[in-house]
C-alpha distance (Angstrom), angle and dihedral (degrees) to the residues before:
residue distance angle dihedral
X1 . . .
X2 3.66 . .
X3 4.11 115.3 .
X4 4.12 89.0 -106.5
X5 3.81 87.7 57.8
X6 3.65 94.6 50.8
X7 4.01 90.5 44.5
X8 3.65 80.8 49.9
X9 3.93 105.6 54.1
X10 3.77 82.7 34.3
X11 3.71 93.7 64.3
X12 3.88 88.3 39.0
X13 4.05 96.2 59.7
X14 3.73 79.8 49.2
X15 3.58 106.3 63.3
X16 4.10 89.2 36.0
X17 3.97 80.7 57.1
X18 3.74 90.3 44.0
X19 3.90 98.4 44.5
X20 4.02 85.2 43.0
X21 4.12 82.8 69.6
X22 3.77 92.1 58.5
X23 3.40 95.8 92.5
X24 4.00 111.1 129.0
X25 4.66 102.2 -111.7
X26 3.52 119.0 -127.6
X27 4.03 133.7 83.0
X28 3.77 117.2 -67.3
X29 3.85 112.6 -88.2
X30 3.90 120.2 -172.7
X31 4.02 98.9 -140.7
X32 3.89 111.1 -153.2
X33 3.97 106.9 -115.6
X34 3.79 88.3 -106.9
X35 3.90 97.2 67.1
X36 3.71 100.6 45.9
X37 3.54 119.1 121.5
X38 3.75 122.7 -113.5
X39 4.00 117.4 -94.8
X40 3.50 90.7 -106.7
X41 4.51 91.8 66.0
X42 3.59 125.5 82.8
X43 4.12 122.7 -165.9
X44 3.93 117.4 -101.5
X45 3.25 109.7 174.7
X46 4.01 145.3 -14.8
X47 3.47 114.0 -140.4
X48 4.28 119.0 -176.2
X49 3.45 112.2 -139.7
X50 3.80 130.6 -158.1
X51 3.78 131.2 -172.9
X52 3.14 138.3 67.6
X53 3.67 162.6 -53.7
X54 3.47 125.7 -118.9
X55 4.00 123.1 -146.1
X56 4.13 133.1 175.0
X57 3.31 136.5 -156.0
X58 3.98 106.7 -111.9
X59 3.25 135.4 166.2
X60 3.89 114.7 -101.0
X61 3.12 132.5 -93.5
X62 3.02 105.6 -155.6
X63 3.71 111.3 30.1
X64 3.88 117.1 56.2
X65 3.74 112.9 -124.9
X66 4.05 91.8 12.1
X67 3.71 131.0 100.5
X68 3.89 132.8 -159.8
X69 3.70 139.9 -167.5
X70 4.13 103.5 -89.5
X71 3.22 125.3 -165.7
X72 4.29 120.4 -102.0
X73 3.99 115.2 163.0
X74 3.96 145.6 -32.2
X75 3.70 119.7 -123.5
X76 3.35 117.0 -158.3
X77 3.75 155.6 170.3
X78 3.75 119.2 -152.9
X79 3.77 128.3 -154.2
X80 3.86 153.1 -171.0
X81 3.31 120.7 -114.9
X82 3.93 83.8 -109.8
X83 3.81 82.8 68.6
X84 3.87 94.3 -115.0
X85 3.66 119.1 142.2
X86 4.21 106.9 -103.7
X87 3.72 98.5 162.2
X88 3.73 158.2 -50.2
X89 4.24 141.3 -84.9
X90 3.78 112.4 -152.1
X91 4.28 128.7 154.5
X92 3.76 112.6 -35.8
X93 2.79 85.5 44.6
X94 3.36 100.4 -95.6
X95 3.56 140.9 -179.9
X96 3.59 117.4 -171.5
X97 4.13 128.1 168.0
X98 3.54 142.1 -129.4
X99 3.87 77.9 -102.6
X100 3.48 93.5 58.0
X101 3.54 94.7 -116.3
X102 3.55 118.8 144.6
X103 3.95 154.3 -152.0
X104 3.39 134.0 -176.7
X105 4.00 118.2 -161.5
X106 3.46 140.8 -152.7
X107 3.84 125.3 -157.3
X108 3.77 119.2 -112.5
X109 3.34 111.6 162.0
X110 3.99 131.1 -3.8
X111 3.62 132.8 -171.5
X112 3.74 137.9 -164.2
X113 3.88 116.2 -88.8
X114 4.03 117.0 -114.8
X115 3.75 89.1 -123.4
X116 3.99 127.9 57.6
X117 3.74 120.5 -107.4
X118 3.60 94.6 24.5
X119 4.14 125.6 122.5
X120 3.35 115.0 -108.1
X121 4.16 130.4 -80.4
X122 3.74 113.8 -110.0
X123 3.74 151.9 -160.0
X124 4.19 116.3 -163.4
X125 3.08 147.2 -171.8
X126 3.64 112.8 -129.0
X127 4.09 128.3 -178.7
X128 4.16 123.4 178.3
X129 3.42 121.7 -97.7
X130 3.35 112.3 172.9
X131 3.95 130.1 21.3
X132 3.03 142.1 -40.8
X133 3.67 131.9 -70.6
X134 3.80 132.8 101.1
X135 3.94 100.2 -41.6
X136 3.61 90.4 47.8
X137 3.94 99.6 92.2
X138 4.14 88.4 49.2
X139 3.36 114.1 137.1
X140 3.70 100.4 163.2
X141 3.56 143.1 6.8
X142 3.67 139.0 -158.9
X143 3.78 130.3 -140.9
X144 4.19 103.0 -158.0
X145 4.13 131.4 141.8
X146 3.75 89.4 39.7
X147 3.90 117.4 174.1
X148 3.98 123.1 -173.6
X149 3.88 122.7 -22.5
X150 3.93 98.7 112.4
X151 3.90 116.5 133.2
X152 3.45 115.5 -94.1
X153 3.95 109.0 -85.4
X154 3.95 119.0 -107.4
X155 4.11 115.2 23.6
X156 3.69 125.3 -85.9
X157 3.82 137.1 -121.9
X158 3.89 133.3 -78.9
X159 3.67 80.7 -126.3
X160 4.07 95.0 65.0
X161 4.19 86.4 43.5
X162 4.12 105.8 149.2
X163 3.87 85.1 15.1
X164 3.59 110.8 138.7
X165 3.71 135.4 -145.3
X166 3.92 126.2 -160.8
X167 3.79 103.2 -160.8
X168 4.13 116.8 -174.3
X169 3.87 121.3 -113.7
X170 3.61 135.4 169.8
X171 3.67 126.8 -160.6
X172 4.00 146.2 171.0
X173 4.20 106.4 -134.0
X174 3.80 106.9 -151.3
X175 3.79 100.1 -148.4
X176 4.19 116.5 -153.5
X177 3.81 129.3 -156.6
X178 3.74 125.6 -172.5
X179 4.17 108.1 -82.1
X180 4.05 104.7 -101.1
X181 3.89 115.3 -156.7
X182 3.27 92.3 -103.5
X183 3.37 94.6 53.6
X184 4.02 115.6 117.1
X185 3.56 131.3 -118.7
X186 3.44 95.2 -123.4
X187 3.81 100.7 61.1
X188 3.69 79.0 66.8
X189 4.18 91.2 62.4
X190 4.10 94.6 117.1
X191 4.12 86.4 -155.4
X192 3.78 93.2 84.5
């Protein structure tokens, strides 16, 4: 084999090794058909999240005389799977990095988490709107591996009306970016 051969198939096992490292991080997640991205998304980033959800005593909408927990806000800090801090979820919802990049979402589909007392899973919309940086590109996001957060079960009293709860929630966000060419197949696998 002539030394530009072996520089050849040198540089070949390479870029399989390289390519082979492609593979989106994060723990594998079995998405429910109904929150999988379109074919033409690609995954960015995961970011964990921990914080929580806020609820309010309101009255109901749709019992007269009753009230209910609604919903107000998330609070939220986002991180790397190195466990540094790399930005925060509040009302919006809103995701917005160290970087001060920032998305805004809106809710397309949602399904029931796997485990009781846990918020919802869901798929979002998500457009910039601020600079920028590495949430800038988003054009969906995820909500999967969620633990606690739910609204308190039964309703409340008109007694605790504008009384606010702060219940604890943990989540992975599954951030999305327009597919480049480049982009490869596998980033596309929906089974994180």
């Amino acid at each position: 084999m002539s030394n530009t051969s072996k520089i050849t198939v040198s540089l070949l096992a390479l870029l399989v090794a390289g390519c082979a490292g492609l593979q989106p991080p994060g723990p594998a997640v079995e998405v429910p058909y109904k929150l999988r991205v379109g074919a033409n998304e690609s995954l960015a980033m995961i970011a964990a999240a921990k914080g929580v959800q806020i609820y309010e005593c309101r009255a109901s909408k749709d019992q007269a005389g009753g009230y209910d927990w609604a919903f107000v806000a998330p609070e939220a800090d986002l991180f790397d799977a190195g466990g540094k801090k790399i930005g925060r979820h509040y009302a919006g919802p809103q995701w917005e990095s160290n970087d001060g990049s920032k998305v805004l979402g809106t809710a397309k589909e949602r399904a029931d988490a796997p485990v009781a007392d846990a918020i919802p899973w869901l798929l979002l919309t998500a457009k910039s709107v601020g600079p920028e940086g590495s949430f800038g590109k988003v054009t969906s996001v995820q909500r999967v591996n969620t633990a606690g957060g739910a609204a308190p079960k039964g309703g409340c009293f008109q007694a605790e009306e504008g009384m606010r709860l702060r219940i604890g929630y943990t989540a992975d966000y599954y951030f999305f970016t327009a597919r480049q060419p480049f982009d490869s197949p596998s980033n596309q696998s929906q089974g994180y």
